[in-house]
C-alpha positions in Angstrom: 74.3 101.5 88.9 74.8 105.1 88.4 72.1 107.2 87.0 73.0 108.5 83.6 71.4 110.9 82.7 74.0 112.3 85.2 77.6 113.3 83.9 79.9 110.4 83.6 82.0 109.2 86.3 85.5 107.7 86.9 88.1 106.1 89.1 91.6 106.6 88.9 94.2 104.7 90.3 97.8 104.9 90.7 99.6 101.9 89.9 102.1 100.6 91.7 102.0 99.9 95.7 98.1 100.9 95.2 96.8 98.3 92.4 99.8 96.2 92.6 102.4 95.2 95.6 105.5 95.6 93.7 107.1 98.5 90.8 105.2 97.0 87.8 108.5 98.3 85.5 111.4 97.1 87.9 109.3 93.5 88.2 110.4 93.2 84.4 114.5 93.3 85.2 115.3 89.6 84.7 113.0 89.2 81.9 114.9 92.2 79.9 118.1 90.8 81.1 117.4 87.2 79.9 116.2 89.1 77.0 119.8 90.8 76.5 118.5 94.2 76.9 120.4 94.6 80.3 123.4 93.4 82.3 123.7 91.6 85.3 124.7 94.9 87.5 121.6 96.8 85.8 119.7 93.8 87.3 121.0 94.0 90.4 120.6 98.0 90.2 116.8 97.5 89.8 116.2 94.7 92.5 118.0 97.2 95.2 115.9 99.7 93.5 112.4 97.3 93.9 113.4 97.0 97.7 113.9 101.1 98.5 110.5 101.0 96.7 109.3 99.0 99.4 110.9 99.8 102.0 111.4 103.8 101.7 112.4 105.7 99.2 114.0 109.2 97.9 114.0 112.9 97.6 113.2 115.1 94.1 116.6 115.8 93.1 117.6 112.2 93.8 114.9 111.2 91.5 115.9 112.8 88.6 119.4 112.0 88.6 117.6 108.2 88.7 115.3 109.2 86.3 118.5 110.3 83.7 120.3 107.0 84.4 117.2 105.0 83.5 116.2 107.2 80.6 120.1 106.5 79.3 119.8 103.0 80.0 117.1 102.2 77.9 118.6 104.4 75.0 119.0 102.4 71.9 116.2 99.6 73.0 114.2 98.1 70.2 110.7 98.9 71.0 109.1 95.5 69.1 111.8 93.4 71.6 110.2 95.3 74.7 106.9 94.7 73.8 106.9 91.1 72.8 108.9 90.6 76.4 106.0 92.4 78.1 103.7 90.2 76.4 105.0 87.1 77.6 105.7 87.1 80.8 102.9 89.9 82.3 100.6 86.9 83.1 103.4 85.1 85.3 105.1 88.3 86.5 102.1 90.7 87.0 99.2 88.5 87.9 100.1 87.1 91.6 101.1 90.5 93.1 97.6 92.3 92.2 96.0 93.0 95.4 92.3 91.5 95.8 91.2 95.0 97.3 92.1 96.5 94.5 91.0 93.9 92.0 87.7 94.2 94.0 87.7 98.2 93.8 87.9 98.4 89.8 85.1 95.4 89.8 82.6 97.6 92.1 83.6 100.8 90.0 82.7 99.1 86.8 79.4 97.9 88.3 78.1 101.2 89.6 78.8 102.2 86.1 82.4 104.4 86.3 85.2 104.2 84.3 88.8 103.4 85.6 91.5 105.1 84.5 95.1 103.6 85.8 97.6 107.1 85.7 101.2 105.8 86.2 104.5 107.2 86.2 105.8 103.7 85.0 106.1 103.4 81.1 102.9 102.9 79.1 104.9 99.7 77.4 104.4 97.8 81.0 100.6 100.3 82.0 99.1 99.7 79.1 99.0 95.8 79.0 98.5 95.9 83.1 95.5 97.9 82.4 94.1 95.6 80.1 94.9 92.9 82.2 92.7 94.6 85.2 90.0 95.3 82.2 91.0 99.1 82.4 88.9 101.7 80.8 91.6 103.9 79.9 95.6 104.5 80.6 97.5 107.4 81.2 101.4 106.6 81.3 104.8 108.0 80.6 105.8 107.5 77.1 109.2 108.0 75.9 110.7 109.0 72.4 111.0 106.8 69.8 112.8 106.6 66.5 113.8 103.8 63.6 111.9 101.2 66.4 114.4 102.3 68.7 113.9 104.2 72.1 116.0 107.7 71.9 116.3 107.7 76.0 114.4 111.5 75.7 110.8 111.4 77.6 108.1 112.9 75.5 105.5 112.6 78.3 106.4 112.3 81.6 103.6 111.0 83.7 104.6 112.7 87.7 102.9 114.9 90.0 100.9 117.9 88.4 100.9 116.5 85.1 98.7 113.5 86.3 96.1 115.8 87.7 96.5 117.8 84.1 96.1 114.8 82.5 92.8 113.9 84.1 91.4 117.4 83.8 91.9 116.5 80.0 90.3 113.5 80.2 87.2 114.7 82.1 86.6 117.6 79.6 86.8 114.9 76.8 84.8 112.3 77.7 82.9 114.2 80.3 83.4 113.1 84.0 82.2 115.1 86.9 85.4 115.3 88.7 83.5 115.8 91.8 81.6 113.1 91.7 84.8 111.2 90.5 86.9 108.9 92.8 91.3 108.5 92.9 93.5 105.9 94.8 97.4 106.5 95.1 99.9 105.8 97.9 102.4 108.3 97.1 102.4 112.2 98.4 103.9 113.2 94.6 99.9 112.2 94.0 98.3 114.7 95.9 97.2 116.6 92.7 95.9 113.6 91.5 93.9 113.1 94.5 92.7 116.9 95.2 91.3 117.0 91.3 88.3 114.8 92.4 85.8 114.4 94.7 86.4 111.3 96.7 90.4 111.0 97.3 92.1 107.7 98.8 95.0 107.3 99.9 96.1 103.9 99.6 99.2 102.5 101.5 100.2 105.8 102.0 103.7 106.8 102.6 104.4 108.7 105.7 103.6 112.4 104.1 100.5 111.0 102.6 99.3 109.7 105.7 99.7 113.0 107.1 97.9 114.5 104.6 95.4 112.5 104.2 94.5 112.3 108.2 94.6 115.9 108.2 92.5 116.5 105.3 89.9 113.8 106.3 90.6 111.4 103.5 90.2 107.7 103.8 93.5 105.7 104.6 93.1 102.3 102.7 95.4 99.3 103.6 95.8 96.7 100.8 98.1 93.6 101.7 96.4 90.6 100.0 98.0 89.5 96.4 96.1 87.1 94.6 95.7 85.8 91.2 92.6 87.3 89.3 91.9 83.9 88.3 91.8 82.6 92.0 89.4 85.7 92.5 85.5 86.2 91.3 84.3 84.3 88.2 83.7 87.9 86.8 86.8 88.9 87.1 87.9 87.0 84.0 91.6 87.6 82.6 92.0 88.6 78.9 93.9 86.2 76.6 97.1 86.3 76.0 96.9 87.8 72.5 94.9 90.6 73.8 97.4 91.3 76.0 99.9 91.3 73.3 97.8 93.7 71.3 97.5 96.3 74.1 101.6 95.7 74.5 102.4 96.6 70.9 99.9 99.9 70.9 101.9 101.9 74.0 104.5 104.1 73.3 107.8 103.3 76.1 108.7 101.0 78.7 112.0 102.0 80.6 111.1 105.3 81.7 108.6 103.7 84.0 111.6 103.1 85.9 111.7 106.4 86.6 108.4 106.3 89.2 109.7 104.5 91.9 112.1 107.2 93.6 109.6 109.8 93.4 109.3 108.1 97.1 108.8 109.4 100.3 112.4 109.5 102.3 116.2 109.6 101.8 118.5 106.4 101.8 119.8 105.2 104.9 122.9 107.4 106.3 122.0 110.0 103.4 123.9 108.0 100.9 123.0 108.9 97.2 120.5 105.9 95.7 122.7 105.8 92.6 126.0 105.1 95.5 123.8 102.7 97.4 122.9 101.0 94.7 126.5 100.7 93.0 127.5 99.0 96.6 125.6 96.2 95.8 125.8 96.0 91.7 130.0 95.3 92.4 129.3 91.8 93.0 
């Protein structure tokens, strides 16, 4: 356990390819589409999208065009429907693709007495009951503009890059961690911010930038490949009830701009075709 008469202590982690396998917001697309809140070529939009997650990814301006088409996608949403569809299906959707190390990570953070922090670009609608799932400490998460229950498609807090890092600087002056004694996880090189703002940096599946990065700086290179079910895991590692779960759904603020994360990735689309072209190619079905 940590000594405490010293300053507190945290973890942070990125969220998706570093505590889970997957995009925790595109993993939701058939449950908003059975939920009539998309189409079938908006579902086939995102599973294209969940594979160029996984398999590469795009450049900065690419990512903003994807982050506009998302942000107008979800214009108009009904906040209460989003969060009641979050609630119900994060147990079968979010549970199996956890990965043990990391599930294993947050339990030997808690025990030496740290708080963990998850610090997502996915919406705070799908971070929020994920981190109470992994019995999260505290959330940081994009949260989008909302009005008469409805999402506006306007981000009021877009969770990328330096504004992580600014958001943990915040955090460490409130609740008084000694960000040099503090520990980060991400996979993604739009994290290095994140990562340089504490002590002990990890990267975590690293994309090929981050991999550079991290070699040359001398940070540890973590390689998590084993989803399991928290349940199928320690006896301590107990999952929350359903109606917790619920609870934490209904207090975040947005879901869809979460979307926007996952082309904040690492390299262009095969034969340099726009992600929103690629994507169409396979949406005309």
């Amino acid at each position: 356990m940590e000594n405490h008469s010293l300053p507190r202590t945290a973890a942070f982690f990125d969220l998706d390819k570093t505590v889970i396998a997957k995009s925790s917001t595109l993993t939701f697309s058939k449950s908003f589409y059975q939920g009539g809140l998309i189409n079938r070529r908006a579902v086939l939009r995102t599973a294209y999208a969940q594979f160029v997650f996984l398999a590469g990814g795009v450049d900065h301006d690419q990512m903003e065009r994807m982050r506009k088409y998302l942000s107008d996608l979800c214009r108009g949403w009904n906040v209460q429907q989003v969060r009641e569809i979050v609630a119900e299906t994060l147990h079968d959707l979010i549970d199996p693709i956890i990965y043990d190390e990391a599930a294993s990570l947050i339990e030997e953070h808690h025990l030496a007495g740290r708080d963990v922090v998850i610090v997502s670009t996915s919406g705070a609608e799908v971070v929020e009951p994920i981190g109470a799932l992994l019995g999260a400490d505290r959330v940081v998460a994009t949260r989008m503009v909302v009005e008469d229950g409805c999402f506006t498609g306007e981000v009021e807090y877009y969770a990328y890059g330096p504004t992580k890092a600014q958001a943990i600087a915040e955090l460490a002056e409130s609740e008084g961690y000694d960000l040099t004694r503090c520990f980060a996880y991400s996979d993604s090189v739009t994290d290095i911010p994140m990562l340089e703002s504490v002590g002990h940096p990890h990267a975590v599946n690293p994309d090929r930038t981050l991999r550079r990065e991290a070699t040359a700086r001398g940070w540890p290179v973590l390689n998590f490949n084993r989803p399991v079910r928290l349940k199928q895991r320690l006896p301590s590692f107990s999952m929350p009830p359903r109606p917790t779960l619920a609870i934490a759904a209904a207090s975040a603020a947005a879901v869809t701009a979460g979307l926007v994360w996952y082309v904040a990735r690492r390299r262009t689309p095969p034969r340099g075709l726009d992600t929103l072209q690629h994507i169409d190619r396979y949406a005309r079905v």
